[in-house]
SEZA-555785 format. One line per 2 residues: number of its first residue (from 1); for each residue x, y, z of C-alpha. Coordinates in nm, 4 decimals, always signed. Each point is the difference from the previous one (the first is absolute). Example, Ala and Ser with C-alpha at 12.3 -4.5 7.8 and 13.67 -1.06 7.14 Angstrom:
# SEZA-555785
1 = +1.2300:-0.4500:+0.7800 | +0.1370:+0.3440:-0.0660
//
This chain:
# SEZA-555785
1 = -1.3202:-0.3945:-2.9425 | -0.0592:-0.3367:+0.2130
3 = +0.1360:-0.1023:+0.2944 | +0.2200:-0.3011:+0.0267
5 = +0.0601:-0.2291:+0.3527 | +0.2529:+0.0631:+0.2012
7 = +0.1506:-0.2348:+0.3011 | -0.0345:+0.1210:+0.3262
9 = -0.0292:-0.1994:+0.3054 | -0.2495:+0.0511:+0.2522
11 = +0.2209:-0.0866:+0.2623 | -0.0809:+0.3118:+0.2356
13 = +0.0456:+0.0703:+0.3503 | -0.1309:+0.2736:+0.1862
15 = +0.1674:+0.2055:+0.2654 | -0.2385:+0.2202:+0.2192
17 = +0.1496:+0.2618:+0.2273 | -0.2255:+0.1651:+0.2574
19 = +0.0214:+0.3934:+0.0436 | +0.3454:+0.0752:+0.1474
21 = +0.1487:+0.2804:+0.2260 | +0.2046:+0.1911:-0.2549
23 = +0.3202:+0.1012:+0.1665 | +0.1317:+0.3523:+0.0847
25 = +0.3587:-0.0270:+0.0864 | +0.2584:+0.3151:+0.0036
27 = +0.2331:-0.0576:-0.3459 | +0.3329:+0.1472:-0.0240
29 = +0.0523:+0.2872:-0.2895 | +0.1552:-0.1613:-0.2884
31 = +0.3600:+0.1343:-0.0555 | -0.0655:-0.0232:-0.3875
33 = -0.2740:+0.3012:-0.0117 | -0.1626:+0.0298:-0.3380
35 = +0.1412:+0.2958:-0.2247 | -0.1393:+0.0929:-0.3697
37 = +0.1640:+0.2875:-0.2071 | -0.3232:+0.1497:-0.1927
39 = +0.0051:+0.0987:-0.3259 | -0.3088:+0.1471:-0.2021
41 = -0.0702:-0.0711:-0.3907 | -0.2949:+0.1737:-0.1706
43 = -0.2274:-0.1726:-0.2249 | -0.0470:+0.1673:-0.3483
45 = -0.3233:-0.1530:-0.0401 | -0.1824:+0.0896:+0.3067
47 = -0.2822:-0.2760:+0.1449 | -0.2545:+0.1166:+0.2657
49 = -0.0370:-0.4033:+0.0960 | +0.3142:-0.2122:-0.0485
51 = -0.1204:-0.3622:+0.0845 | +0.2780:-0.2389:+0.1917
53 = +0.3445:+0.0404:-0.1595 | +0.1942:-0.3205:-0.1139
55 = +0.3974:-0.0262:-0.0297 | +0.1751:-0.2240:-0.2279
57 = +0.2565:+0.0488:-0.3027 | -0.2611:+0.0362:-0.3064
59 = +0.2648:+0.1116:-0.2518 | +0.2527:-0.2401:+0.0237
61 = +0.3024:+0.1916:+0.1234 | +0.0255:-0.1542:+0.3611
63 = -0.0488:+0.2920:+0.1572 | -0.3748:+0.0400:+0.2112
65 = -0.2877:+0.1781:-0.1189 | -0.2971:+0.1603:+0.1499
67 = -0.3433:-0.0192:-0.1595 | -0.4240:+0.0557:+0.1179
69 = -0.2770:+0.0094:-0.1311 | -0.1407:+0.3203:-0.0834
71 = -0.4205:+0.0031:+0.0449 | -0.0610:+0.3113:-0.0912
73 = +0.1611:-0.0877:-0.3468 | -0.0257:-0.3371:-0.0128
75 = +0.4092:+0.0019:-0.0744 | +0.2738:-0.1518:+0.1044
77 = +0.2772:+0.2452:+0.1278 | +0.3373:-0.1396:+0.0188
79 = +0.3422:+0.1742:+0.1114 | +0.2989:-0.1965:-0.1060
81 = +0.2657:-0.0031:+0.2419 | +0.3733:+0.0504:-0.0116
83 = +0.1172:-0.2003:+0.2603 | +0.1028:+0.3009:+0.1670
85 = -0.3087:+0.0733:+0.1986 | -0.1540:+0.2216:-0.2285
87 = -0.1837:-0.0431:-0.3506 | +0.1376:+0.0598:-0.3270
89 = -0.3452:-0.0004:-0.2422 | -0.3562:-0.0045:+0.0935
91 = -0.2377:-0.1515:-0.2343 | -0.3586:-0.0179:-0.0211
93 = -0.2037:-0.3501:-0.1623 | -0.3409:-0.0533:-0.1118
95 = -0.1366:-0.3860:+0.0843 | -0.3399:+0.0787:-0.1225
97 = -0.1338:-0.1417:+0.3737 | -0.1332:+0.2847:+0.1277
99 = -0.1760:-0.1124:+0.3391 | +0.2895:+0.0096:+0.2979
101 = +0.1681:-0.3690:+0.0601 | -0.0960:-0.1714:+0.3298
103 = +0.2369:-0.1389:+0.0144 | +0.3853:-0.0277:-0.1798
105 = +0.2479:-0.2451:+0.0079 | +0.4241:+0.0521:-0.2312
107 = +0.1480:-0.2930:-0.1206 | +0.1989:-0.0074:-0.3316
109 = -0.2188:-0.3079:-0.1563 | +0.1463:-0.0080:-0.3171
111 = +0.3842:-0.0099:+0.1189 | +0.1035:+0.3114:-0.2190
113 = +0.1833:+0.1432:+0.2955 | -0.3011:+0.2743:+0.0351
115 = -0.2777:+0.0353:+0.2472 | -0.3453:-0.0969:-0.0817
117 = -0.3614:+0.1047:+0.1916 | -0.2887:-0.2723:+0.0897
119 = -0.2885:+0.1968:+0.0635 | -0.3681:-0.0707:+0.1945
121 = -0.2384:+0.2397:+0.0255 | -0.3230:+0.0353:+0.2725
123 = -0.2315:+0.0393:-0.2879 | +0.1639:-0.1756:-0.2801
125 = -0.1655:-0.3818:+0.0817 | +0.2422:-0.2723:+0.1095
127 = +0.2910:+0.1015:-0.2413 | +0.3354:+0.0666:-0.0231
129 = +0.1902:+0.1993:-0.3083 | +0.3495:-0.0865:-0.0269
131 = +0.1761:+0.3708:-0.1346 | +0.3118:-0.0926:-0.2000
133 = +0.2966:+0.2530:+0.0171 | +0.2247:-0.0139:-0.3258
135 = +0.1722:+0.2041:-0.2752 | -0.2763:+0.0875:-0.1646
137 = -0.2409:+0.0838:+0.2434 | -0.0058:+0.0362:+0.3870
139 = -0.2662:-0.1804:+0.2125 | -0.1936:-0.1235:-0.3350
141 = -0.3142:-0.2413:+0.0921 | +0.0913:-0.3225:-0.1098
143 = -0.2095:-0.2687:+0.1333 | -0.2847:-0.0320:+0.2475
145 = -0.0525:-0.2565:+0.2735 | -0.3310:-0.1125:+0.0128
147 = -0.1845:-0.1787:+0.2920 | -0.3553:-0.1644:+0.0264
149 = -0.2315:+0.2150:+0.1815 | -0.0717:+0.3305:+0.1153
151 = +0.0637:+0.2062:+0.3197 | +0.3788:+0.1619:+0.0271
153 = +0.4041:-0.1437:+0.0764 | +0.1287:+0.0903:+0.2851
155 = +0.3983:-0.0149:+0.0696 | +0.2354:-0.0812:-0.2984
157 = +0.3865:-0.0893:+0.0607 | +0.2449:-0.1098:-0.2797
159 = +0.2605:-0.2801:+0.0927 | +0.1422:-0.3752:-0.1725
161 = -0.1941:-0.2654:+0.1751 | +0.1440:-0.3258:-0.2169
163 = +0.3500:+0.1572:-0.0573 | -0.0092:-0.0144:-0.3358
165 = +0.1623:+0.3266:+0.0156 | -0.3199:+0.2292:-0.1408
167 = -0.2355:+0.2130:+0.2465 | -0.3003:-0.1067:+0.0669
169 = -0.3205:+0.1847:+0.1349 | -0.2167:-0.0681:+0.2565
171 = -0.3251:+0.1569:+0.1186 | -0.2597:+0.0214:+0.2597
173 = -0.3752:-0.0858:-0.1647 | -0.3149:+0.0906:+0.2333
175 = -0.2419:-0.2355:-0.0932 | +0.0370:-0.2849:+0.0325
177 = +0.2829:+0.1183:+0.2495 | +0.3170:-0.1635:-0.1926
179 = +0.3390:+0.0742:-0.0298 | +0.0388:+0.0075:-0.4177
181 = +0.3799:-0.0840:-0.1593 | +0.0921:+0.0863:-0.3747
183 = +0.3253:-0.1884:-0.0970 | +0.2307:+0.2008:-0.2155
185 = +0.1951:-0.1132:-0.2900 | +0.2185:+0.2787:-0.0324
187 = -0.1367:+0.1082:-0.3034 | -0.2280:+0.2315:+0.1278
189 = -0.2645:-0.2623:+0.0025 | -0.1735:-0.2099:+0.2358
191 = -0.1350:-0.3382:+0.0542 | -0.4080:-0.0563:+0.1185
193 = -0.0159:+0.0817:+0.3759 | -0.0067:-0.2277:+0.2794
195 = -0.1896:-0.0151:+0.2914 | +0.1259:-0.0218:+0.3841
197 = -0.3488:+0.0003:+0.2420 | +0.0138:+0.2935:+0.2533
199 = -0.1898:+0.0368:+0.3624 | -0.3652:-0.0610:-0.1149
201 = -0.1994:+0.2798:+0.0262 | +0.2584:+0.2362:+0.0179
203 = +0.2230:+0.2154:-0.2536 | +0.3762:-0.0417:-0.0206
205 = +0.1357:+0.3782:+0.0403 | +0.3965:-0.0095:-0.0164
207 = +0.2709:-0.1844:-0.0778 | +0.3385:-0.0703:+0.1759
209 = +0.2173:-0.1751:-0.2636 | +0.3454:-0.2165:+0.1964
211 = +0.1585:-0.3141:+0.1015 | -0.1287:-0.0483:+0.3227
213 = +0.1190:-0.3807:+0.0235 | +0.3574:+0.0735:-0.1102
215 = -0.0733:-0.3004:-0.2546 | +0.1084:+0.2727:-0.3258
217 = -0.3537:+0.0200:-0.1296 | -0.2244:+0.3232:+0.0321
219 = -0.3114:+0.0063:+0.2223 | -0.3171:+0.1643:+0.0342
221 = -0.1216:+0.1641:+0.2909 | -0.3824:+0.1680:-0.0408
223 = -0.1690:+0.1780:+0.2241 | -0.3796:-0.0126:-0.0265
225 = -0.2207:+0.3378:+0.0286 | -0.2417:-0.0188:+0.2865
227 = +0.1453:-0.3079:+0.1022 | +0.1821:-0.1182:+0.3299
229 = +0.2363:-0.2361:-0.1845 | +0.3415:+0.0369:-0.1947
231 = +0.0325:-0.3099:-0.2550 | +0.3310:-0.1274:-0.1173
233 = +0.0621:-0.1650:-0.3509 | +0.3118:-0.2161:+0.0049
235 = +0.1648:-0.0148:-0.3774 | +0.1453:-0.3121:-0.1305
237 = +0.2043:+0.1700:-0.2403 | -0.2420:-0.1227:-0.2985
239 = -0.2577:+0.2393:+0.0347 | -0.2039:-0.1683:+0.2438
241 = -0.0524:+0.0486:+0.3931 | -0.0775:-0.2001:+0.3137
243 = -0.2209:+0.1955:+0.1909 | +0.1366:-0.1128:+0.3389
245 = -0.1739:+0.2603:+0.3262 | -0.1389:+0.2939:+0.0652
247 = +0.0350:+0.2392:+0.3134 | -0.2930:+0.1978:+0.1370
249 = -0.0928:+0.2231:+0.2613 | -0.1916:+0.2888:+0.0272
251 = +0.2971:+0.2527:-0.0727 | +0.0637:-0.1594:-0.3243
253 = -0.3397:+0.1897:-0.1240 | +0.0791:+0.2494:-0.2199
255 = +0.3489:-0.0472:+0.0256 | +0.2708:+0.0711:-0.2310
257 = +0.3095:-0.2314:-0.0880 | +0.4041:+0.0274:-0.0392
259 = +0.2254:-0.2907:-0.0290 | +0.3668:+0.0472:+0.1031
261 = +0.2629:-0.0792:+0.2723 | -0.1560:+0.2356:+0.2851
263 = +0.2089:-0.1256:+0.2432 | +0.3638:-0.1304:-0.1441
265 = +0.0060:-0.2859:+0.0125 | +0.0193:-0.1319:-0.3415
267 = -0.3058:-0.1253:-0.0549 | -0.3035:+0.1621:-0.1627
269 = -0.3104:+0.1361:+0.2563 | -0.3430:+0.1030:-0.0397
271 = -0.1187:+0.2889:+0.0955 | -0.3402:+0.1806:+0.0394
273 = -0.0317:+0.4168:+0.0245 | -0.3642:+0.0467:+0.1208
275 = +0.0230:+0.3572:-0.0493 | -0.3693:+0.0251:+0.1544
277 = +0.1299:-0.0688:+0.3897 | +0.3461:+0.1041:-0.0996
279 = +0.1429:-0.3387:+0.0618 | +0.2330:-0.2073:-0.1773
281 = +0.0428:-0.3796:+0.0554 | +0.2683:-0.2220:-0.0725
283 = +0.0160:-0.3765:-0.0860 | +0.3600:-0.1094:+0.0617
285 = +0.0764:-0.2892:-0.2892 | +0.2325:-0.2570:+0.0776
287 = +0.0821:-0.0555:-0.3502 | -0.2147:-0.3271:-0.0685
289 = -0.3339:+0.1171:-0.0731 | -0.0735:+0.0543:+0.3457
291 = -0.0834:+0.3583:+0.2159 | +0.0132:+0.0755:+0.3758
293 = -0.3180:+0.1256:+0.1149 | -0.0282:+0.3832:-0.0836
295 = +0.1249:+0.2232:+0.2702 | -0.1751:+0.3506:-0.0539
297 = +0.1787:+0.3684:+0.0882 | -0.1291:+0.2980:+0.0138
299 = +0.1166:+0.2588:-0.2357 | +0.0077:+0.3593:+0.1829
301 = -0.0552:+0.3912:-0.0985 | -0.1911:-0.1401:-0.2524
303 = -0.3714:+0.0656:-0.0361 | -0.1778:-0.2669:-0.0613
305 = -0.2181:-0.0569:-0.3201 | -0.3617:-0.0079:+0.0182
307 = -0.1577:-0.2070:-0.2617 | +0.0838:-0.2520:-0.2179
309 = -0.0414:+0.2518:-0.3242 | +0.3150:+0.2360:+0.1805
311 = +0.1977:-0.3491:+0.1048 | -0.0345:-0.0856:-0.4241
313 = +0.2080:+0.3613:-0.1121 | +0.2600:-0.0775:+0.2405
315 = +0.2765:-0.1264:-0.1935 | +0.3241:-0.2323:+0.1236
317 = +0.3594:-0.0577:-0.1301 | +0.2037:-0.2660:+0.1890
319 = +0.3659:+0.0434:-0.0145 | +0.3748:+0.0485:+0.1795
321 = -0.0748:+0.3726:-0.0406 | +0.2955:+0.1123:+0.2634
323 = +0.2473:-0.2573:-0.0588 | -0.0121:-0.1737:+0.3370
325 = -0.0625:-0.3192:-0.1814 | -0.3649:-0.0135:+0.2138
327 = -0.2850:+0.0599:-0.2462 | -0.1824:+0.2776:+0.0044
329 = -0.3500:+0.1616:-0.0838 | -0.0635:+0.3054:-0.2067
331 = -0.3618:+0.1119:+0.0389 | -0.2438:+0.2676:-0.1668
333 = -0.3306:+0.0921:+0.1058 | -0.1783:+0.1814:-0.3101
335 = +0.0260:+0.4053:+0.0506 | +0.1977:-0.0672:+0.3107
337 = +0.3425:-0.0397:+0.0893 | +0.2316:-0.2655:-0.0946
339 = +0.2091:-0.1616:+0.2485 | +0.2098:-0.3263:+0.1282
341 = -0.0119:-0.2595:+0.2033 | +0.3700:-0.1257:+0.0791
343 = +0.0087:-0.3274:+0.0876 | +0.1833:-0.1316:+0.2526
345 = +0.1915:-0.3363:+0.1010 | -0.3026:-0.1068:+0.2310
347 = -0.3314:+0.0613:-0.2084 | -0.0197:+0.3587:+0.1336
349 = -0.0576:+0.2986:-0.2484 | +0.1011:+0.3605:+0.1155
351 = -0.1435:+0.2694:-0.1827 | +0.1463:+0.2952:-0.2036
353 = -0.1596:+0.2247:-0.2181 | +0.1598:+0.1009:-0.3441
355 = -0.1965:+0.1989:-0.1687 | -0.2888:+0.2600:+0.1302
357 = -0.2635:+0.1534:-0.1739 | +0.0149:+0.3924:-0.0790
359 = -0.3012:+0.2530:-0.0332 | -0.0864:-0.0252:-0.3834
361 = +0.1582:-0.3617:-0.0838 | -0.1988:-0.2852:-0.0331
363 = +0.1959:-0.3416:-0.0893 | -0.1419:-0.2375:-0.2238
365 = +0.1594:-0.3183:+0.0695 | +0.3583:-0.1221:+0.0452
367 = +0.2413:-0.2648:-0.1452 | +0.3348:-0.1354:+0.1282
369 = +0.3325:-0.0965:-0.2175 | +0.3462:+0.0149:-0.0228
371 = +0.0363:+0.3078:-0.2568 | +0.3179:+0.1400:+0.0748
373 = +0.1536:-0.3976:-0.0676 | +0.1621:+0.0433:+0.3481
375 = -0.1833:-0.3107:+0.1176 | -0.1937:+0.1656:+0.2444
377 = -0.4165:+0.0216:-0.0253 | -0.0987:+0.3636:-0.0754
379 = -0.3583:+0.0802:+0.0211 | -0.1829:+0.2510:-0.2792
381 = -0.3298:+0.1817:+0.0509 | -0.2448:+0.1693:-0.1921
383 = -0.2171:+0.2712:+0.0508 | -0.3139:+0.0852:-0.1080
385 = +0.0430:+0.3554:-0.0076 | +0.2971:+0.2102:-0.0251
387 = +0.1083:-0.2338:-0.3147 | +0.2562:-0.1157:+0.1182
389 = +0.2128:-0.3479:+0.0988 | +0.1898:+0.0299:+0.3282
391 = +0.3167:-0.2892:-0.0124 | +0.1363:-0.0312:+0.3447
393 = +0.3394:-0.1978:-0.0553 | +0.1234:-0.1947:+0.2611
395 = +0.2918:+0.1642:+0.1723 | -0.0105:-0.1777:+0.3771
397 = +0.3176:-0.0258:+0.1285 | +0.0251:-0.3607:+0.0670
399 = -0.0431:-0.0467:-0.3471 | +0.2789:+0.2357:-0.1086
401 = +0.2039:-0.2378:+0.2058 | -0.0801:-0.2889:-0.1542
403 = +0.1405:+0.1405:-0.2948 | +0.3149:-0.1825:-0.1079
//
């Protein structure tokens, strides 16, 4: 499939911070403590490796469903939920791909109300299979994405760059180091891919999909693996970007991205969890397209990862997750414990564990959604061995007094 030219401008600026004193400063105990109500569900098809789950409605009934990939089978496990916080069927599905996805983004790109899978995989060329959910079959290979080339995708996110109301896709390509962007015509189809030019020499790694200009139009923030910079992709609401700065340092390295309002003030922020030195930096936006410099805290009682590998299978969920209306951090560290950051009106994050591991239990990976419909996240985990999902429902008491 070729390539067709996109406009970007190559109006950059470059911000370069110098290696700062992270601050240590004594933070007050939230008064909106986390609290999760667990609730166990076996799995009647047991799978020694369950890949990273996904949550979306794939049925149609507006109620959230939980789904992985299963690598030992090559399946596709799905338990349909009731709304209630638990699961009313369980289902398995063939999509006759049987190496384990790289990557997976949901999106419903065919606007039948039902959740659909875009798929890369680390030894599957620079692809991506778009896996149609419908009423005849579930997760049914429909079309591929091809791109010139060789080598792998990185990152893949789902979102409606020109507002024409369908999903798009974007991706992460290695060589050359691009940012790639399928536009969708809500049809389950998708026009040739366009090209936005990335930090040369360098592979885009994640994406951080958001307004950050408060203009109505999504952006793209990348960071770039063994890089020092963090590039921004301004949207013009028809598909194409201004590429207007980057920020660098030497913390940005290896560095992992949320976008939210980290410190309540309405407007969207950038920040960076370098779960290497245990640090997490913040980039105050004013709402314009423009960041303070990062200011960079140090998270405690929290050991600190050692390479870049362990930093990868840490996994991050930004969200109000205590109803304070500051946003929050839920965190996993693969076969460790999960835990959250609360955030707090100043930038700060204290810590509070939620979940512990016990002798014999080895978690898999974890998801977050609302699957109770209380409007509160909830965060589901699976584990390799017992079979078993573990739902732990929201049930902090801020939240139950939010309740009208």
């Amino acid at each position: 499939m070729a390539s067709t030219a996109t406009s970007i401008s190559t109006n950059t600026t470059t911000t370069t911070t110098t290696m700062p004193m992270p601050i240590t400063s004594t933070m007050k105990k939230s008064i909106c403590q986390l609290d999760f109500q667990s609730i166990l569900t076996n799995i009647s098809h047991p799978c020694s490796r369950p890949g990273r789950p996904f949550v979306a409605d794939f049925n149609g009934d507006n109620q959230l469903d939980f789904a992985f990939y299963c690598q030992a089978s090559g399946q596709i496990i799905v338990l349909f939920g009731n709304g209630y916080g638990s699961f009313k069927a369980e289902k398995t599905f063939s999509t006759k791909l049987l190496d384990p996805p790289a990557h997976i983004a949901v999106g419903d790109f065919n606007n039948d109300n039902r959740s659909d899978l875009a798929i890369t995989y680390r030894d599957g060329g620079k692809k991506v299979y778009i896996l149609l959910s419908n009423d005849n079959k579930m997760f049914e290979l429909n079309t591929i994405l091809r791109i010139e080339g060789d080598n792998i995708l990185t990152d893949i996110s789902v979102a409606d760059f020109n507002g024409d109301k369908y999903l798009d896709i974007v991706v992460g390509d290695i060589f050359p180091p691009s940012i790639i962007i399928f536009v969708g015509y809500g049809n389950g189809s998708f026009s040739m891919h366009t090209m936005l030019s990335a930090v040369p020499s360098h592979v885009s790694d994640s994406f951080a999909i958001v307004d950050f200009n408060d203009d109505g139009q999504l952006d793209i923030a990348v960071t770039n693996e063994n890089s020092t910079i963090i590039s921004i992709y301004f949207g013009r609401g028809d598909g194409t970007f201004v590429q207007k700065w980057y920020y660098s340092g030497p913390l940005f390295s290896k560095c992992r991205i949320l976008a939210d309002d980290f410190n309540s003030d309405t407007r969207i922020d950038f920040l960076c969890y370098n779960s290497q030195k245990n640090l997490i930096g913040l980039m105050a936006g004013f709402g314009n397209g423009a960041f303070e410099l990062p200011k960079w805290f140090n998270i405690s009682d929290i050991s600190p990862i050692k390479t870049y590998s362990e930093a990868q299978e840490t996994i991050y969920f930004g969200s109000d997750y205590n109803c304070d209306d500051h946003a929050d951090i839920i965190s996993y560290r693969r076969d460790s414990a999960i835990f959250g950051l609360l955030g707090q009106e100043n930038g700060n994050f204290e810590r509070q564990p939620i979940l512990s591991l016990i002798v014999n239990e080895h978690i898999g990976d974890i998801a977050v959604g609302d699957f109770d419909n209380d409007n509160y996240q909830d965060i589901i985990a699976t584990y390799k061995y017992p079979a078993v999902v573990k739902i732990l429902l929201n049930r902090c008491e801020c939240c139950k007094l939010k309740k009208p």
